[in-house]
C-alpha positions as CSV (number, residue, x, y, z in Angstrom):
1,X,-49.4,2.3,32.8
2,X,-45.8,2.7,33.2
3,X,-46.1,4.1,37.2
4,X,-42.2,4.0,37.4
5,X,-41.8,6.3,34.9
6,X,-44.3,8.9,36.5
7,X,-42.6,8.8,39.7
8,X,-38.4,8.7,38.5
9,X,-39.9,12.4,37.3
10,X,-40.6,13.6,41.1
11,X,-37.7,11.7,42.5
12,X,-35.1,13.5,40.0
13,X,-36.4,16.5,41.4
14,X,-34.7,15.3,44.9
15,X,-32.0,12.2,43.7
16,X,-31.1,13.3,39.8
17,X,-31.2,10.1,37.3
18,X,-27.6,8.8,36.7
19,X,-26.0,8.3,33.6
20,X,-24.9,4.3,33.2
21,X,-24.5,1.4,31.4
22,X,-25.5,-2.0,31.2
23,X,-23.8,-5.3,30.4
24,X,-25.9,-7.8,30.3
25,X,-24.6,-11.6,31.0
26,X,-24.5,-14.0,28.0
27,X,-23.1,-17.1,30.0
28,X,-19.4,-17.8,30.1
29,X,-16.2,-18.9,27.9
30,X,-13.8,-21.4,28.9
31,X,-9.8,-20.9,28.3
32,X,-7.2,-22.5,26.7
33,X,-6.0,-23.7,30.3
34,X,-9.9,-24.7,30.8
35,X,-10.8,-21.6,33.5
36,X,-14.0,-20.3,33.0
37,X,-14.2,-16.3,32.4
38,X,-17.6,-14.2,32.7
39,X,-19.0,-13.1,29.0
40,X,-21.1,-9.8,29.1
41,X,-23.0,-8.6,25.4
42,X,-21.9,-4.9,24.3
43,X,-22.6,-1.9,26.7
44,X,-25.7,-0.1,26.3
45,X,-26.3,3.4,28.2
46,X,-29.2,3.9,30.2
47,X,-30.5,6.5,33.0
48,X,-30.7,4.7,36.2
49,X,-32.0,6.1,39.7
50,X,-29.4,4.9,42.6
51,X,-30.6,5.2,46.2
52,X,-29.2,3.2,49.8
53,X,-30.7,-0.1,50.5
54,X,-34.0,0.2,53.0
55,X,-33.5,-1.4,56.4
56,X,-35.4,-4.5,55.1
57,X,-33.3,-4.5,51.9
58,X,-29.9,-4.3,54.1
59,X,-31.7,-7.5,56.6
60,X,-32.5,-9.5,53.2
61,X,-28.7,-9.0,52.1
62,X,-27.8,-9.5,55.6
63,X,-29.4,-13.1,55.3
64,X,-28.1,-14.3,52.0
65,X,-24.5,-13.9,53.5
66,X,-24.0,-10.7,50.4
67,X,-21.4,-8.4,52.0
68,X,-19.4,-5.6,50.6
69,X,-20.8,-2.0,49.3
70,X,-24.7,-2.1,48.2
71,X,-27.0,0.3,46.4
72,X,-30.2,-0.5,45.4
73,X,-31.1,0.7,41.4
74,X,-33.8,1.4,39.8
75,X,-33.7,0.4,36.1
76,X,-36.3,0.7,32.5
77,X,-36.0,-2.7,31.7
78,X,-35.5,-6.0,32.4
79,X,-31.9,-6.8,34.4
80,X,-31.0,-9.8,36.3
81,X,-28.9,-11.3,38.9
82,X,-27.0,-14.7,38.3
83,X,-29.5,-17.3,36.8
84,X,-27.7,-20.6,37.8
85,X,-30.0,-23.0,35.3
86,X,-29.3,-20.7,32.1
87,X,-25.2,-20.8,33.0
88,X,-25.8,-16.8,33.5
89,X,-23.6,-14.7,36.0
90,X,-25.1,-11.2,37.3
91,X,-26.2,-8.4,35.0
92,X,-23.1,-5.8,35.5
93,X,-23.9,-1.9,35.8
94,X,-21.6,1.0,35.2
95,X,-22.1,4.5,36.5
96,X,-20.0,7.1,38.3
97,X,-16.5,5.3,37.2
98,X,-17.4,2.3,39.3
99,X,-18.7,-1.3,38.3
100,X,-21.2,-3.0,39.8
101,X,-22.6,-6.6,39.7
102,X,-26.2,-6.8,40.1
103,X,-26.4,-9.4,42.7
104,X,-30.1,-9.5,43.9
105,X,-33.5,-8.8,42.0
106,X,-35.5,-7.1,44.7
107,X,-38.5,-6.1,42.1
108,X,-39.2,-7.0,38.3
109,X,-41.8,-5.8,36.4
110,X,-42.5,-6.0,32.5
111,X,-41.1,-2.2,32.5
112,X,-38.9,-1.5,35.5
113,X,-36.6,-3.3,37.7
114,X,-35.6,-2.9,41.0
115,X,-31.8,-4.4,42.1
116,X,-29.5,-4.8,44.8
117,X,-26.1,-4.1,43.1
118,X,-23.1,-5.0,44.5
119,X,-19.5,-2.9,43.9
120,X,-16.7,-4.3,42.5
121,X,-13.0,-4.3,42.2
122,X,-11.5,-2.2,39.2
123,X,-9.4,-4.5,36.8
């Protein structure tokens, strides 16, 4: 049973979903002068539900040293943060014009996951 599902219909009622999309990570490329450049696969679009961190969220953050603008997200699907062994940077999100990196799995189950995302500077 896909409980996630069953409650994002109550919480719209109060927070809507957000339109987004996701980039998800497929390692990096190297240039011609050898520095090493993020590589995302294709954008795919996706309702997401975006809420503030909790307290305990904010101390966790707090205590991996991540600092800058956070929202925790709600997502259908798998989504991850950087995976240092598979060579993989951060999942990236995009939803109200802005870019985030997803920067912390908080929850991940076979049909939600729940990140800390972090935002980004525009190119």
């Amino acid at each position: 049973m896909n409980v996630q599902s069953i409650a994002s219909g109550v919480i719209a009622a109060v927070n809507p979903m957000t339109v987004g999309s996701l980039q998800v990570s497929s390692g990096y490329t190297i240039g011609a002068d050898g520095t090493q450049a993020p590589a995302y696969q294709d954008a795919v679009l996706l309702y997401i539900q975006v809420q503030p961190l909790s307290t305990r969220d904010i101390a966790h953050m707090d205590s991996l040293n991540v600092q800058g603008v956070l929202r925790s997200v709600y997502i259908g699907g798998t989504v991850e943060g950087v995976d240092r062994p598979a060579a993989k940077g951060g999942d990236l999100l995009t939803f109200n014009g802005q870019t985030w990196l997803v920067c912390q799995v908080f929850e991940a189950w076979p049909d939600w996951t729940r990140v800390a995302a972090c935002l980004q500077l525009s190119p």
